[in-house]
N, C-alpha and C positions, 0 to 999 in steps of 0.2 A: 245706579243708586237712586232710591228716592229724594225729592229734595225733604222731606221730615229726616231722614237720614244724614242728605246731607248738612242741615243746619244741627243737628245735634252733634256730629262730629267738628261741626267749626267753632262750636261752644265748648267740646269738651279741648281742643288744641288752646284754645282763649286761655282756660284755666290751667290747662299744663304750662305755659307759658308765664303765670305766676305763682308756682310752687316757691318756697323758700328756698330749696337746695338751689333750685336754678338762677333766683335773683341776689342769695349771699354771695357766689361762691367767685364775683366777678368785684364785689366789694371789702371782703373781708378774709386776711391771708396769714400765714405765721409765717415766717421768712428770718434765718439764722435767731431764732430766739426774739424777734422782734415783730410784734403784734401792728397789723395794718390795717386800718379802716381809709377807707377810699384812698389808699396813697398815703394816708396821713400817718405815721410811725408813732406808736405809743413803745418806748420801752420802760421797761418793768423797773424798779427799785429791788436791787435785793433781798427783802422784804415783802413787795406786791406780791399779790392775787390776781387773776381773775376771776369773775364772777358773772354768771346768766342770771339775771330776771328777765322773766318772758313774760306778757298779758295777751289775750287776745284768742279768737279762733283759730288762728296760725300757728301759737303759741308753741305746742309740741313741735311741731316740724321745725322751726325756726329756731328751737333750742338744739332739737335734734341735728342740723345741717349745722350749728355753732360748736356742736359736742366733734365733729367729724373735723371741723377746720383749724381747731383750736386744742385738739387732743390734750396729751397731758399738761397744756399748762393751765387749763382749765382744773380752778378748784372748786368748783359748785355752784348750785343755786335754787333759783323757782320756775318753775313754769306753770300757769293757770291757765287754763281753756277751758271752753266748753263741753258738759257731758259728751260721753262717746267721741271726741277728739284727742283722746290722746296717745299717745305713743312712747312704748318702752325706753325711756333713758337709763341713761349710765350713772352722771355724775351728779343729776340734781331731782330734786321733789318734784313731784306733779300733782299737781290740785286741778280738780273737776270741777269746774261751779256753774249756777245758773245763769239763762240767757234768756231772755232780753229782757229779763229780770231779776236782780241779784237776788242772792238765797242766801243760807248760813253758811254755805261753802265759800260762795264770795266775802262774804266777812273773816272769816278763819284764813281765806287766801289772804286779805291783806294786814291781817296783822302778823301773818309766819312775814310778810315782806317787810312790814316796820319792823320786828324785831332782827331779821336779818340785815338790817340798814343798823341796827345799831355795835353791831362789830365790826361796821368799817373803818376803815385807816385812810390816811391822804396816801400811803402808797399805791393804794386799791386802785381797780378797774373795773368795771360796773359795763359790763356787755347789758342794754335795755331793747328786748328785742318786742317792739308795740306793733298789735294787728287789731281791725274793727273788731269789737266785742268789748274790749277791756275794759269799756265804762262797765257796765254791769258785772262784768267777772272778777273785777277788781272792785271792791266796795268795802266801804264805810260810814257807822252809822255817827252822825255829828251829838254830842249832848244832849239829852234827854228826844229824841227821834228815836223811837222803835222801827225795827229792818218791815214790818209790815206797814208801817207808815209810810216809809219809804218806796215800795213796791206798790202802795197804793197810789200814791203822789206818778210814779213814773209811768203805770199802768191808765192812767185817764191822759199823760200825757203822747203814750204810744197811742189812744184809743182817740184822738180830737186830730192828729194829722200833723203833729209838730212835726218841725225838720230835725232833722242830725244837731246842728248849729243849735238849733231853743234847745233840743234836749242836754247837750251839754254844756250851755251854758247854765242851765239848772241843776245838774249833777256836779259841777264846778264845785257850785256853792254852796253845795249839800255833801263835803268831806274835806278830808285833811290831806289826802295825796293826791287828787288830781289838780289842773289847769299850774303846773309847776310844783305843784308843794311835797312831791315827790322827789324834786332833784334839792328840795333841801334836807331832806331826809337821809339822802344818800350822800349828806356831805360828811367829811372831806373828800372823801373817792374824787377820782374821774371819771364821768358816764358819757358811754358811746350809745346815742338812739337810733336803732334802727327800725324803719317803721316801712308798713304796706298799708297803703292807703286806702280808705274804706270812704273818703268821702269828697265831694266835688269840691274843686280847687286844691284838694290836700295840704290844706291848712293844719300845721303839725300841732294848731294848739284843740284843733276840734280830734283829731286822729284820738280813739281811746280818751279823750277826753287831758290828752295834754299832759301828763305826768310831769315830767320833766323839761317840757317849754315853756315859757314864759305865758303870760296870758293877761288878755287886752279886757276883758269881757268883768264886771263888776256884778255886785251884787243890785242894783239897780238896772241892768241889763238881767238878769234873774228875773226879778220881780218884774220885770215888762211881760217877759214870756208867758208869766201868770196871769198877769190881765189879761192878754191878747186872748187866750183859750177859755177866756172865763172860769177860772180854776179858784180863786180865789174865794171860794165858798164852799167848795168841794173837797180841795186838799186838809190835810190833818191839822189841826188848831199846832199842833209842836212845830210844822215843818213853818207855817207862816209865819211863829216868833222867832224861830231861826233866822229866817230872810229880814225881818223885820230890825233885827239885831244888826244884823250886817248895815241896814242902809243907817241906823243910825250910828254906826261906828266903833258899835260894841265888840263885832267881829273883824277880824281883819280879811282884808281882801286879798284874792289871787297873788301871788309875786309876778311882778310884770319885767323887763327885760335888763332893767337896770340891779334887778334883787344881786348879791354876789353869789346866792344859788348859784348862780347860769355861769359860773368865770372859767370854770374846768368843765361845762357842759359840751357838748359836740351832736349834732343831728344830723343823720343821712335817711334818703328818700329811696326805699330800695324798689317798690313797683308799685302801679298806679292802673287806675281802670286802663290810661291810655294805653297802659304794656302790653294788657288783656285785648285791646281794643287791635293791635297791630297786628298779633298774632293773628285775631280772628280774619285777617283782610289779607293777612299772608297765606292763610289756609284755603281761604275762600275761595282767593285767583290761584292757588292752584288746581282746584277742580274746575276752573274755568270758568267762574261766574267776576262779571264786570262790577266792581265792588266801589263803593265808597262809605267812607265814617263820615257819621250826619255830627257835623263839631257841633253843635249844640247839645249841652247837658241835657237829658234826661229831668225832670225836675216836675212836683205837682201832683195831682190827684191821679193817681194811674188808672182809673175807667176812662178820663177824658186825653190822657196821654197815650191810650189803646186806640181811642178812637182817629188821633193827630195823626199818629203813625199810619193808621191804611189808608188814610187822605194824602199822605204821604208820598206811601208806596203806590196809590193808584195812576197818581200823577204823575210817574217815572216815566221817562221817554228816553231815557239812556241805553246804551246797546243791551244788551239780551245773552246768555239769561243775566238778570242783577241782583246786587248783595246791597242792603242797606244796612249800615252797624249802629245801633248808637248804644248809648252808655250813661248811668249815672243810678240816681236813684229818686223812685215815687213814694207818695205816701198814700195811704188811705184812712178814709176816715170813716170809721165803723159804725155803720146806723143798724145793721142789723143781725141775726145769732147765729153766721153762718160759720164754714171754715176756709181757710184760706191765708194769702200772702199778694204783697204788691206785685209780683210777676204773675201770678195767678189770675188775680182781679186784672190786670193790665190786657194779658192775652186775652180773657174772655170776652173786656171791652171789645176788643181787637175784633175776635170772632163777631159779635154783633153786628158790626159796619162792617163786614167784608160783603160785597156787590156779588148777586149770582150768578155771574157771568167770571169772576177771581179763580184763580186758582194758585192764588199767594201762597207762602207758607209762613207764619209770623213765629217765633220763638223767643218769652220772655223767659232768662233765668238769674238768679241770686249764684255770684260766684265762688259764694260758701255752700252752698249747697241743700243752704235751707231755706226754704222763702215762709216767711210769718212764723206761727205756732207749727206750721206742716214738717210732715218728712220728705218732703217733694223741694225739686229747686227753683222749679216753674214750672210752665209749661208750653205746649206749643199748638198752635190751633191752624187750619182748614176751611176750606168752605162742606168739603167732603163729609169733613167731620161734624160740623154743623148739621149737613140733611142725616149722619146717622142720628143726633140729636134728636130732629124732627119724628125721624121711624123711631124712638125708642120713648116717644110722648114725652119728652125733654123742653120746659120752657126755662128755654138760657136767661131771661131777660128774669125772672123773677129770682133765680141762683145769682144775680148780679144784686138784685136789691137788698139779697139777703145777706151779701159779704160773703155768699158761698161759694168761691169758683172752685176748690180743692175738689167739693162733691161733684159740680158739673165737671169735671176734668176726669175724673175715678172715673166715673159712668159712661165715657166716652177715649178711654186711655189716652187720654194727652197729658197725663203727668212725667213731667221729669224729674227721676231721681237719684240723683249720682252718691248719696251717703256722703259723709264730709269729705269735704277737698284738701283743706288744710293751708287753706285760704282764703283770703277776704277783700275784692277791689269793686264792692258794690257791685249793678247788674247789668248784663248783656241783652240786648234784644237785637234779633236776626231776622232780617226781612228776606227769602226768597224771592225771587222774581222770574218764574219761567221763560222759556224763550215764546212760547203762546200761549193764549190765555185758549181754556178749555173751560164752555158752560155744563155743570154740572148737572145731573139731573135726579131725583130723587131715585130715581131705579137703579145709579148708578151702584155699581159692587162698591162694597165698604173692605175689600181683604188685605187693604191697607192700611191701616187704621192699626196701629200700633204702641206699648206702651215700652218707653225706654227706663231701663232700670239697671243702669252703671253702676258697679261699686271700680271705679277705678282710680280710685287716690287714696287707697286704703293702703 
């Protein structure tokens, strides 16, 4: 087997390993009538419900694996995800909305969920099942904010390189259900959060942007995030009198841990990059490659964290062949009109500094299955592939200036694309490491040179 083969197959076992059915079904049980989250016994009031809201790219599958565990005492709900992520339910609604920018479908998703928060009862039970996406998929628009205001405010802030963290501490403060003020929405109920981690540390108040946790983060921590990107002259005159409201008092802030929100709350952690991260090290060494996870996040401008990593890998003197895993998530900061995503741009850095004497195989992918605006997940780069580049009057280095590695990727098949997975624990990157290094040479055959194109998490 090739190693481009084999590093796609150890990316796609990563992601099988955090499917929803596989990570509920070990947390969440009905057992004589009595509903169980981690061991913890909810039983029902003669009167109770339960109830699924879902948010998130996972969203479907994790309702769908809740509909299977929970059969009929399950009496309905929501689930929202992202276009083309959804999947046939039984017992609750499915809403489609926009990513990674809310749309009027995300708006219509959260108010079907305020107004279903408002026929709840303290006998209720409030199944919250949260995956990365649900800031945007989940949205609302604050008093006098127009939803284009809004997507234009979030849109320079995906576009200057903010992390996870400023983005959601700025969506916090820009609506009425996230960073907790969802779990007072759903009071009196009891709400069980189950969430898949989309972000380093898995901090449940950044996940989705915190619905129903508590949250530390102010609207003065807002407004930092503005300055810091120079935004504050850019974003819409509405959204800066909102923020400006908040710091002087006029609005009220997040609920933070003490709110009584939180008293019947409960939070569980059902998988994380790390999950994604073991599998892939389980898979690894079993095809025989000496593996190790580089514990350091992922984090930063992904052309120069392209480049860290084959300095990296260059410098490996561990036994043969080797596996280097890491994990987390890049950003990039878009200077120019090309196409692309941070695992894109990441590999192509990558590709640039690979030495012509390598014969590494590096594989960046998003374990949603989308990376950027693309349909691709990443992709995975060569030295091989570089000299077809070369024969094919390809200059890599000016598709990097231009934000476009998706096209230099097409025109040299290195795109990965698995179609949605139906989940979200941020991204994988895979280092090959042969057992010898093999200098390439321009003449060499390209009949290897392949483009992978998975639909298997459909």
């Amino acid at each position: 087997m090739l190693l481009t083969e084999d590093a796609v197959y150890i990316f796609q076992q990563a992601i099988a390993a955090v499917q929803p059915a596989v990570l509920l079904q070990s947390k969440l049980e009905v057992k004589s009538g009595v509903l169980y989250a981690e061991e913890l016994p909810f039983r029902l009031h003669p009167n109770g419900k339960i109830y699924v809201l879902a948010a998130g790219k996972a969203a479907a599958a994790m309702a769908l694996a809740t509909e299977t565990i929970v059969g009929k005492m399950l009496s309905g709900g929501i689930a929202v995800t992202k276009y083309s992520h959804g999947l046939p339910l039984q017992n609750m609604q499915l809403i489609e909305a926009g990513h990674p920018l809310p749309d009027a479908q995300s708006l219509i998703a959260a108010q079907a969920i305020i107004h279903f928060a408002q026929q709840l009862t303290e006998q209720d039970v409030v199944l919250f099942l949260l995956s990365g996406g649900a800031s945007a998929l989940l949205a609302d628009t604050p008093p006098g904010i127009a939803l284009f205001e809004l997507q234009q405010t979030f849109q320079l802030l995906l576009a200057s390189g903010a992390t996870i963290q400023e983005m959601n501490t700025l969506r916090k403060h820009l609506s009425a259900i996230k960073g907790g003020q969802l779990a007072r929405l759903l009071m009196p109920a009891s709400v069980i959060t189950f969430a898949i981690s989309d972000v380093i540390g898995d901090d449940p108040s950044i996940i989705g942007s915190g619905p129903t946790f508590p949250d530390t983060t102010t609207f003065a921590d807002a407004w930092t995030v503005v300055l810091k990107y120079h935004l504050q002259h850019r974003i819409p005159n509405s959204v800066i009198q909102h923020l400006q409201k908040g710091l002087n008092g006029m609005i009220a802030d997040t609920p933070e841990n003490d709110d009584s929100c939180f008293k019947k709350t409960h939070y569980f952690l059902l998988g994380n990059n790390g999950t994604a991260l073991q599998s892939a090290k389980n898979t690894a060494e079993k095809l025989g490659y000496h593996t190790t996870i580089v514990p350091r996040h992922l984090t930063g401008e992904a052309k120069e964290v392209g480049v860290a990593i084959v300095q990296q890998a260059i410098g490996y003197n561990g036994p043969r062949p080797g596996c280097l895993l890491f994990g987390g998530e890049t950003t990039v900061t878009i200077q120019g009109k090309g196409l692309g995503g941070r695992n894109q741009e990441l590999a192509l850095s990558a590709a640039l500094a690979l030495p012509e004497h390598s014969n590494l195989v590096i594989l960046s992918g998003g374990t949603d299955g989308t990376d950027g605006p693309t349909d691709a997940a990443g992709a995975y780069t060569n030295i091989e592939q570089m000299q077809q580049a070369i024969q094919l009057g390809i200059n890599a280095t000016e598709y990097l200036q231009q934000n476009d590695s998706y096209h230099f990727f097409e025109a040299v098949n290195g795109l990965i694309k698995t179609g949605p997975t139906q989940t979200n624990v941020m991204d994988l990157v895979i280092v090959l490491i042969p057992r010898f290094y093999i200098h390439w040479h321009t003449s060499h055959s390209y009949k290897h040179n392949l483009c992978f194109n998975y639909s298997l998490f459909l």
